[in-house]
N, C-alpha and C positions, 0 to 999 in steps of 0.2 A: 220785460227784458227780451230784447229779439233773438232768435235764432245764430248761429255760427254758422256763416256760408261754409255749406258743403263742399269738400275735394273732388277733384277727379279720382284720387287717388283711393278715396273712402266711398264713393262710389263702385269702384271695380271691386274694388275688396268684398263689397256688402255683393255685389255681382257675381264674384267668382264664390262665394256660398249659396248664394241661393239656387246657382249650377250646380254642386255640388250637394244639396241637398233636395234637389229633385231626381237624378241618376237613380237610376235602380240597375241596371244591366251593369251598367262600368262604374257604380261606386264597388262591387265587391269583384273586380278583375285584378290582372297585375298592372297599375299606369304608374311604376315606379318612375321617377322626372328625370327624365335621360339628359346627361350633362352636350352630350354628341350635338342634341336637339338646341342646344341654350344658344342660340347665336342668333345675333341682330339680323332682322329679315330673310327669314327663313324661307324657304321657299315650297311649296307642292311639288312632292318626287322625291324629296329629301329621303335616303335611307337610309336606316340602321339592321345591322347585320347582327343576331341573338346566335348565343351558344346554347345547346340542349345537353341535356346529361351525355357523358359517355355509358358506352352500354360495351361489355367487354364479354367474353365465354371462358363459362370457369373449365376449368381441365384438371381429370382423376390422375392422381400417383404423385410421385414422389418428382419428377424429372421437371425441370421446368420448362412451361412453355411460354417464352414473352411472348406477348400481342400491344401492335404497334397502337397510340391512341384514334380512337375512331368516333374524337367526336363531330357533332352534327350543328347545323347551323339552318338558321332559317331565317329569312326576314320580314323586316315591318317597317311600310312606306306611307308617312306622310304624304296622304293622299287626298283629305277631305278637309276643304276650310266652307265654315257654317258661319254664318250673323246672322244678326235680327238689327231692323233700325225704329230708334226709337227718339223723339224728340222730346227733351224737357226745356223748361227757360228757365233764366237766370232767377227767375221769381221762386220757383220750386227748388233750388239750391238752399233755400231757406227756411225749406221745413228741418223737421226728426228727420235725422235715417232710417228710421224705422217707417215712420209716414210715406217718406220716397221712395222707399225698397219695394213695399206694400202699393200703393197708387201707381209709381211710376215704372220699378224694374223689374217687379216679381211674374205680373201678368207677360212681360214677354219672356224674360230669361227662362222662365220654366219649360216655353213653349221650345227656347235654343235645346234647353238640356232633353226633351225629349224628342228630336229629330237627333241630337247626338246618340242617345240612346237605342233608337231604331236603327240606327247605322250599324252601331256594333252588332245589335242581335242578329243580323244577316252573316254574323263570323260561323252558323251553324251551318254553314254552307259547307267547309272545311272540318267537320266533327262526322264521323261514321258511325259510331256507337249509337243505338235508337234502340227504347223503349216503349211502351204504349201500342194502341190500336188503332191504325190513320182512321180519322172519322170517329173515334169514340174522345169524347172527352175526359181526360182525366180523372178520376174521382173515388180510390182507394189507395189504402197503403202501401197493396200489393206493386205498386207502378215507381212508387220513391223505392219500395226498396230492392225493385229492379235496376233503377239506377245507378244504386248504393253498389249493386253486386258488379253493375259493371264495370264500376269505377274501381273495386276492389279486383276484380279478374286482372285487370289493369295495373296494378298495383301504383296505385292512387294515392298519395298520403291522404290519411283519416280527416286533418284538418287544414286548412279553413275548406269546407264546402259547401255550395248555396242553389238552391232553386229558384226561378223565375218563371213565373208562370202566366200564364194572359187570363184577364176576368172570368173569362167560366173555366179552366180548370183553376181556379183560384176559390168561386163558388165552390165547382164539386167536390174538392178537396174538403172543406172546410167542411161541406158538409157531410162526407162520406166518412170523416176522422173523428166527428164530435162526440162518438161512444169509446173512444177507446183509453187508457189509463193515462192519462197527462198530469202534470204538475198546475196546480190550482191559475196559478198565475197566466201559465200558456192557454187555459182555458179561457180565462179571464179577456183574455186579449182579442180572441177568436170571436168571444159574444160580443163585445166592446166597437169592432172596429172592421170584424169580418177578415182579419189578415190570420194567416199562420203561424205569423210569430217567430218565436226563436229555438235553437234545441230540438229539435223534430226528427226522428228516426236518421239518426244521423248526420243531420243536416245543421249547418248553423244558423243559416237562416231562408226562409223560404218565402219570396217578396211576390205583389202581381206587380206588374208593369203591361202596361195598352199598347207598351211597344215592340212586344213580341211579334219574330214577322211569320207570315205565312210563305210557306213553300208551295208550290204548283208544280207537279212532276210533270215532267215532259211526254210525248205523244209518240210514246213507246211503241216496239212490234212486238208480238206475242212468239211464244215456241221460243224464246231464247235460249241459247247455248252458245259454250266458248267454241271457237271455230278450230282453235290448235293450240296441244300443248304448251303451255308455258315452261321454258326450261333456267332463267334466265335471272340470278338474284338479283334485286333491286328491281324488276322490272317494274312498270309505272301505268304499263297499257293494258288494255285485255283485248283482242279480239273477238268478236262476237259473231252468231248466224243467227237469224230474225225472220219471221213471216211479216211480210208487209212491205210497202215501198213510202219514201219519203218519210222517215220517222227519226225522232228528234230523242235525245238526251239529257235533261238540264243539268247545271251545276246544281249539286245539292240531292241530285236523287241517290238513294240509298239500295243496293242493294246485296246478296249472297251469293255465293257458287257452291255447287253441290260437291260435299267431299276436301270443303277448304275451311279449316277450321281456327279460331284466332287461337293463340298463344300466350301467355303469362309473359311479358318484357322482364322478367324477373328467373324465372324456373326454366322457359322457354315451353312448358310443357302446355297441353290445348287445355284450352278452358270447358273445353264438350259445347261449346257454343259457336256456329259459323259465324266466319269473320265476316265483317259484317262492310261494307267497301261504301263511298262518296263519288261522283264524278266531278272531275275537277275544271274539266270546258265542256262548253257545247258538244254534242259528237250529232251527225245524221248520218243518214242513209238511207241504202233498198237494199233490203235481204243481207246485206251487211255493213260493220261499222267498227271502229275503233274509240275503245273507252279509255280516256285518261283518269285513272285513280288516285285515292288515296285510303289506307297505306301502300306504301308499296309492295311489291312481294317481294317477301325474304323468310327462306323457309328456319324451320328449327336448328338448321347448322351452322346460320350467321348468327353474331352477334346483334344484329339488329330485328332478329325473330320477330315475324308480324300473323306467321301462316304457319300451319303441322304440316303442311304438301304442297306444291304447286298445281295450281287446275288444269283438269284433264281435257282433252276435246271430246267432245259433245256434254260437255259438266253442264246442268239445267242451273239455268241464271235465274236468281226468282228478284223481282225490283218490290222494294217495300212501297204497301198503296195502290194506288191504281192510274194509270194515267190520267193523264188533263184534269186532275182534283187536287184542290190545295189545301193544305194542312198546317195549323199552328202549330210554330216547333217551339214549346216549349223548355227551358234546358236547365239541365243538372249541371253542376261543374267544380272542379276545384278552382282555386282565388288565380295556378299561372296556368289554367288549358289558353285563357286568352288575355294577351296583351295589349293592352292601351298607353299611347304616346301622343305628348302636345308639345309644340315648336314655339316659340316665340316669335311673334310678328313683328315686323319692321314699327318703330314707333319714329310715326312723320313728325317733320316741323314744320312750323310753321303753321300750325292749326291751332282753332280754340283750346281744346283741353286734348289731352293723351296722357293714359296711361295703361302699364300691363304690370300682371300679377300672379304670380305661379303659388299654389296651395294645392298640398298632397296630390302630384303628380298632375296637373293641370294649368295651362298659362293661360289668362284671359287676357283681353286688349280691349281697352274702348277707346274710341276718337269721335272727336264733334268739330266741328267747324260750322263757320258763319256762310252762310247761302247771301249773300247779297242781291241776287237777282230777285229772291223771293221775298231777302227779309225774313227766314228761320233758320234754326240750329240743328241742322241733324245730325245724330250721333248711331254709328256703330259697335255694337258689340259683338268681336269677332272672338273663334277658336279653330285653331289648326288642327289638328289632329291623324295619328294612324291608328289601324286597328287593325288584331291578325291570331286566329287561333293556333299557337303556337306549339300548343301542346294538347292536339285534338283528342288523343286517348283520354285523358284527364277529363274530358268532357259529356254526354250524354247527351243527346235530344229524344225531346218527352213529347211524343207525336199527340196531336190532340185532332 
């Protein structure tokens, strides 16, 4: 009895799982399937505007004091379209779907989902929170449940939150934990498969992924210090004073000011831990420079408390790491520090086969058409996609 010619339609479907079940970074993000995004031929640049909690200051006695709402907004821009091209014949329509998934779709679509996956991991570019020892690789307990603390200083909800780690701290982990009092099963898994499992010091689940990215701190000057007080709520900048000429900043390096310590978004009160800051563009300079941050500064008396004081002039800057070295960032995080969103592509006519297919927060698309000049069928397998940490306290990077 012969085979059931294959769909286009049963093709993308069997396509948009096997994307979906190679994800490890963005299968446990928020990429709730944004209705804004669902429109024929979407376009790169396309953006949606996300609301964040209100955050209000409570006030002692009896009298009342309204405060007007002061919530926040952030966004997230369709900005990244991925394919892979991949030719089948009409001969291969008439295997199993499982046979064609396996021979023909699997070897690339994995390859799609993890370049999507790498994408997103660079959202730690936008997360300030760090744990670990740049240059040591992860590999005690003590390191998750710095994480844990931070994400609780933070006031973090407990659940969902997850680890992703790159193969040696995935190794060192695995092996720095294998004495400690686990549940048979979580054991079981660990010698089985070499993963971490589920359930883990507070974690739900703790995955490696290859496609954690490295960070390269920029080509700093030494003797840092703020050049002048900051007086200024919400301010975004810092000015700095630096020994050296011509030196560089990247997005993504991290680091503290002396006498600036973060705060509880909840109590306002300091966590005894310095705030710990992100740069958010490029900065250079000689002898001085201006840094674009994140958080912003807003002391204990806003409502959007990020700092216990504003930083002083001559406050010593200390940058996490060392320059021109690069670092696997590893990351801890709850399921919304970061958001993921996919558009729908335009579906041509006129073509061999098209179809597209959205499943838990994701649209896939494929198209083939006939090449007549060559005599073959090539077919696309596309995903639009944004990605944006949107709720970077909620997150942690796990320096390795």
């Amino acid at each position: 009895m012969s085979n059931s010619l294959l769909t286009i339609d049963m093709i993308t479907r069997k396509s948009l799982e096997i994307l979906e079940n190679n994800l490890v970074i963005t299968r446990n993000v928020n990429r709730q399937y944004d209705d804004s995004f669902a429109v024929e031929g979407a376009k790169i640049g396309s953006t949606l505007r996300i609301r964040l909690p209100d955050r209000a200051l409570v006030t002692d006695g009896a009298a009342l004091t309204v405060q007007d709402d002061n919530e926040q907004f952030t966004t997230l821009t369709v900005s990244s379209q991925k394919h892979i091209g991949v030719n089948f014949s009409s001969a291969e329509l008439t295997m199993q779907l499982d046979d064609f998934a396996e021979r023909v779709l699997k070897p690339r679509v994995s390859q799609l989902a993890s370049s999507v996956d790498a994408d997103v991991a660079t959202a730690y570019k936008g997360i300030a929170n760090s744990v670990g020892t740049p240059g040591t690789t992860p590999a005690t307990s003590l390191v998750l449940l710095q994480a844990n603390q931070k994400l609780n200083e933070f006031a973090t909800p407990m659940s969902p939150r997850y680890a992703t780690v790159n193969p040696a701290a995935n190794a060192g982990l695995v092996e720095g934990l294998k004495g400690l009092f686990n549940p048979t099963g979580t054991i079981s898994r660990q010698f089985k498969n070499g993963m971490m499992g589920e359930g883990i010091l507070g974690l739900d689940e703790i995955n490696m992924s290859q496609s954690i990215a490295n960070h390269t701190n920029g080509d700093w000057g030494t003797t840092i210090t703020v050049t002048s007080t900051v007086t200024t709520e919400g301010q975004s900048t810092l000015p700095i004073s630096f020994t050296g000429s011509s030196k560089t900043w990247n997005v993504g390096d991290v680091f503290t000011i002396a006498g600036v310590f973060a705060v509880n978004p909840q109590t306002r009160q300091s966590t005894g831990s310095l705030q710990q800051f992100t740069v958010t563009a490029v900065a250079t300079g000689s002898s001085t420079a201006t840094l674009n941050i994140s958080p912003a500064l807003y002391t204990a008396a806003n409502a959007l408390a990020t700092v216990d004081s504003f930083p002083q002039a001559s406050a010593v800057v200390t940058m996490l790491g060392s320059a021109n070295t690069g670092y696997p960032q590893n990351l801890v995080y709850h399921k919304d520090a970061i958001s993921f969103a996919t558009a729908d592509l335009l579906l041509p006519q006129g073509v061999d086969m098209a179809s597209r297919q959205v499943h838990n927060g994701i649209s896939l698309r494929i198209v083939r058409q006939y090449d007549i000049n060559n005599d073959r069928m090539p077919c696309r397998i596309d995903v639009l996609y944004g990605f944006n940490a949107v709720r970077p306290i909620t997150a942690v990077r796990m320096w390795g």
